[in-house]
N, C-alpha and C positions, 0 to 999 in steps of 0.2 A: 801149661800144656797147650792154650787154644794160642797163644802166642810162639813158640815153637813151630805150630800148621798154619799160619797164615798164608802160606802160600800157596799152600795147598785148599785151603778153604776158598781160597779168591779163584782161582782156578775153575774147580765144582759150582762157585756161583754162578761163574761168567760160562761153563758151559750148560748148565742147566737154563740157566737163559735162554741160549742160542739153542735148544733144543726144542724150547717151549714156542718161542716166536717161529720155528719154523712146523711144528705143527697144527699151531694158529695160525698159518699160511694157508694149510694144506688145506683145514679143513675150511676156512672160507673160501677158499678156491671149488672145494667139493659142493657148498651153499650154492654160490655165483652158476653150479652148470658147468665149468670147466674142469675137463678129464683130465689126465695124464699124461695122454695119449698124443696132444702137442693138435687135437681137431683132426689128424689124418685117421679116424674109426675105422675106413677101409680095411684095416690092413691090423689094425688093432686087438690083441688078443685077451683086451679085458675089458672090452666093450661086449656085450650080449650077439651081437650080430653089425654088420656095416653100416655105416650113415653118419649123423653127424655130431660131433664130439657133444658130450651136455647131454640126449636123450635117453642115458641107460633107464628103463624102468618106466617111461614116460610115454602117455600115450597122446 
């Protein structure tokens, strides 16, 4: 049976990976201060208010 799916197992592996390392990305990116938002908050509508990317919540 698990040999019949191997292809499909190898598949699930390698994108569960790719899914995990990318929001191990995010959320050290979220640790480091760096927004979404690419630093322009200006104009940002998930920033609390204007200024500079990195300070939501922070006083």
């Amino acid at each position: 049976m698990i040999s019949s799916n191997i292809g499909n197992i190898i598949t699930i592996v390698v994108l569960v990976a790719v899914i995990a390392l990318a929001v191990r990305s995010i959320v050290k990116d979220k640790k480091n201060g760096r927004g979404c938002c690419g630093s322009s908050c200006k104009s940002c509508h998930l920033c609390d208010k204007g200024g500079t990317a990195g300070t939501k919540g922070k006083t």
